[in-house]
C-alpha positions in Angstrom: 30.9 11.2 -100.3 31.4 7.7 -98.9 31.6 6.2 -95.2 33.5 3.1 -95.9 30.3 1.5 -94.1 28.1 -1.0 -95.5 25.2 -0.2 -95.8 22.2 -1.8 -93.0 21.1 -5.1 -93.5 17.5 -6.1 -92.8 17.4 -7.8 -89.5 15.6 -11.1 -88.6 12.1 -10.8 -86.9 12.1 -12.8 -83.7 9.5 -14.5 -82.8 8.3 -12.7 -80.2 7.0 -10.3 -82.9 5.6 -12.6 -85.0 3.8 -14.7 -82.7 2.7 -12.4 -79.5 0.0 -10.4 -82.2 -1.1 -14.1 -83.5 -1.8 -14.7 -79.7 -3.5 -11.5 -78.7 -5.4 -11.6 -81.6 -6.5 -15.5 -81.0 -7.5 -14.4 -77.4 -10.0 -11.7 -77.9 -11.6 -14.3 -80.8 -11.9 -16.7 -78.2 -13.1 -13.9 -75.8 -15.5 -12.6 -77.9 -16.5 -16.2 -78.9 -17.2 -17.2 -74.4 -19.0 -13.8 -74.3 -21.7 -15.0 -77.3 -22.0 -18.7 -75.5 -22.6 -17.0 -71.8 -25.0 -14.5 -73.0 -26.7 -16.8 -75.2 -27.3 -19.1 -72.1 -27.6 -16.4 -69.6 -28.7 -13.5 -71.4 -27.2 -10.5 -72.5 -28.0 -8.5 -69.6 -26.2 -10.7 -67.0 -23.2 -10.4 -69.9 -23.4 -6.8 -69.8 -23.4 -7.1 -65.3 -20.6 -9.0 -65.9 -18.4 -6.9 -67.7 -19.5 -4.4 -65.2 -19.0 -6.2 -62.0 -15.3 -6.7 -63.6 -14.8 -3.4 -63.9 -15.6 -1.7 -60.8 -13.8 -5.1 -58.8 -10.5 -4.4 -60.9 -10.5 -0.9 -60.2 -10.8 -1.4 -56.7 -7.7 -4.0 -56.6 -6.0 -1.7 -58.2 -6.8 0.8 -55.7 -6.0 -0.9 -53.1 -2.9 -2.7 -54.6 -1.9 1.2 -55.2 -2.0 2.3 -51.7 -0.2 -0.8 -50.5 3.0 0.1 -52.8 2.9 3.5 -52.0 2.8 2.4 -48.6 5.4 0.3 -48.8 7.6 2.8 -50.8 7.3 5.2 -48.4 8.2 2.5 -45.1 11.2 1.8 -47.1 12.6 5.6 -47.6 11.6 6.2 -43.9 13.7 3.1 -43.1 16.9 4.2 -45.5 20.2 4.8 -43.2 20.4 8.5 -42.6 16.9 9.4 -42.5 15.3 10.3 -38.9 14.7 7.3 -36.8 15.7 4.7 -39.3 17.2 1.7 -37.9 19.5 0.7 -40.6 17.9 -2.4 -41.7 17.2 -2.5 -45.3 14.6 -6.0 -45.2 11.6 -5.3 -47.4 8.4 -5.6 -45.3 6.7 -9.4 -46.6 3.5 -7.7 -47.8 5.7 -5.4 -50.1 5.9 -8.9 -52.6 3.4 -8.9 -55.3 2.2 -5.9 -55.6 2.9 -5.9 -59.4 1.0 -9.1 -60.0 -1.8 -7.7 -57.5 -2.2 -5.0 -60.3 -1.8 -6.8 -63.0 -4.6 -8.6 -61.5 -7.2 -6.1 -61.2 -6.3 -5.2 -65.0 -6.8 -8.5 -65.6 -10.4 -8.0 -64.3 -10.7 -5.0 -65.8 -10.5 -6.1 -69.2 -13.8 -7.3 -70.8 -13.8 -11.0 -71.0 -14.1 -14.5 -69.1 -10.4 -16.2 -69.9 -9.3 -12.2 -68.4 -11.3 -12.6 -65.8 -10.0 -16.0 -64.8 -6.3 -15.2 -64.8 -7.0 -12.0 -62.8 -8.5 -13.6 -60.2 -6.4 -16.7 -59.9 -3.8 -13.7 -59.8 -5.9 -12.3 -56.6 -5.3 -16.0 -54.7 -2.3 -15.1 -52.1 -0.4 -18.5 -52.7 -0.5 -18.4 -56.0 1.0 -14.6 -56.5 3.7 -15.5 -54.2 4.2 -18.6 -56.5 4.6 -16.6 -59.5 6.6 -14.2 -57.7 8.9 -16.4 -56.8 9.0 -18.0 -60.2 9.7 -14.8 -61.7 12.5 -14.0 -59.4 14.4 -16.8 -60.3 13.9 -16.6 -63.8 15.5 -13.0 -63.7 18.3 -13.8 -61.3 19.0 -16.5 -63.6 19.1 -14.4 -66.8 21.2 -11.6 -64.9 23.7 -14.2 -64.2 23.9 -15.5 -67.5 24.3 -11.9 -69.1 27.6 -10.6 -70.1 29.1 -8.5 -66.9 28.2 -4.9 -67.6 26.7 -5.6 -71.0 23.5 -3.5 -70.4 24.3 -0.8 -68.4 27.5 -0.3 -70.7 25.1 0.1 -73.7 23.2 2.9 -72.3 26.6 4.5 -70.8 28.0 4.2 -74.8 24.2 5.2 -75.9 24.8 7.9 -73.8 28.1 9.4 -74.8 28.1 9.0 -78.7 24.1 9.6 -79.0 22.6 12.1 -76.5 19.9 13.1 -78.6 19.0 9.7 -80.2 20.2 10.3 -83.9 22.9 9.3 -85.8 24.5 11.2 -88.0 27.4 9.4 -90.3 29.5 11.3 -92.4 33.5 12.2 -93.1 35.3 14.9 -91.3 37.8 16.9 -94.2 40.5 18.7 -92.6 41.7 21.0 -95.1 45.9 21.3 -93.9 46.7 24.4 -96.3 45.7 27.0 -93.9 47.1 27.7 -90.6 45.5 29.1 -87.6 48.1 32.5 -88.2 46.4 33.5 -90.8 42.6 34.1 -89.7 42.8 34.4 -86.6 40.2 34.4 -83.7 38.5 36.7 -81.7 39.4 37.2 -78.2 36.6 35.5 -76.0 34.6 38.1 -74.5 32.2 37.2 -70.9 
């Protein structure tokens, strides 16, 4: 049994996948490399304070960066039209930016390792978060506008309708004309 359809073709690699696992793995060498130099000039006991210092401060940005979106969230919902004593206005409060890069931050701090360490708290420095906020918003309102009108949010509607369950199954449908529905016919539907 054929489908008339060729079969799949092997699609490129972009390089997104090849060169984001070449990166991360370049980064924790040269991580691993600046932990070797700072604990062979400091010791490896100030290393090892280090790595601990960064984790307790990350997880405490994070905490805090945590409460602040909750907050937020909940300001906004209390502030949606129809909810008691909401005023209409739908202006996100100014502290509500950043909160992402606040907590990618503290992860930053988290992870084990000086160049982490860095970025993380550059990331904890108020102009520059709004900075990279701002850069990011662009950068996605731009590609939004470039995108084909309904192009995503189509594919999941038509991901939706033809795949609910994820699979795919292809195949020919065989109606055999000979018989007619007068000849077998069905049971009465019963409740």
């Amino acid at each position: 049994m054929t489908t008339g359809t060729p079969p799949p073709t092997a699609r490129r690699r972009s390089r997104a996948r090849t060169f984001v696992p070449l990166a991360v793995a370049a980064w924790a060498v040269l991580e691993i490399w600046l932990l070797t130099l700072v604990a062979g000039a400091a010791g490896g006991f100030t290393v090892l304070l280090l790595l601990a210092a960064g984790v307790v401060l990350g997880a405490v940005v994070m905490k805090a960066a945590g409460r602040r979106a909750f907050r937020n969230l909940t300001e906004t919902l209390q502030q949606m039209p129809g909810q008691p004593g909401a005023d209409g206005s739908s202006s996100a409060p100014p502290s509500s930016r950043g909160n992402g890069f606040l907590m990618l931050g503290g992860l930053l701090i988290m992870i084990p390792g000086m160049i982490s360490d860095v970025a993380g708290l550059l990331l904890l420095v108020p102009p520059v978060r709004s900075a990279l906020s701002r850069y990011t918003e662009r950068s996605l309102e731009r590609r939004m506008r470039a995108a084909a009108p309904g192009g995503l949010s189509d594919a999941f509607q038509q991901a939706r309708i033809h795949r609910p369950d994820g699979k795919i199954v292809q195949g020919e449908v065989i109606r055999d004309d000979s018989s007619h529905p007068d000849e077998h016919p069905r049971p009465p539907l019963t409740p």
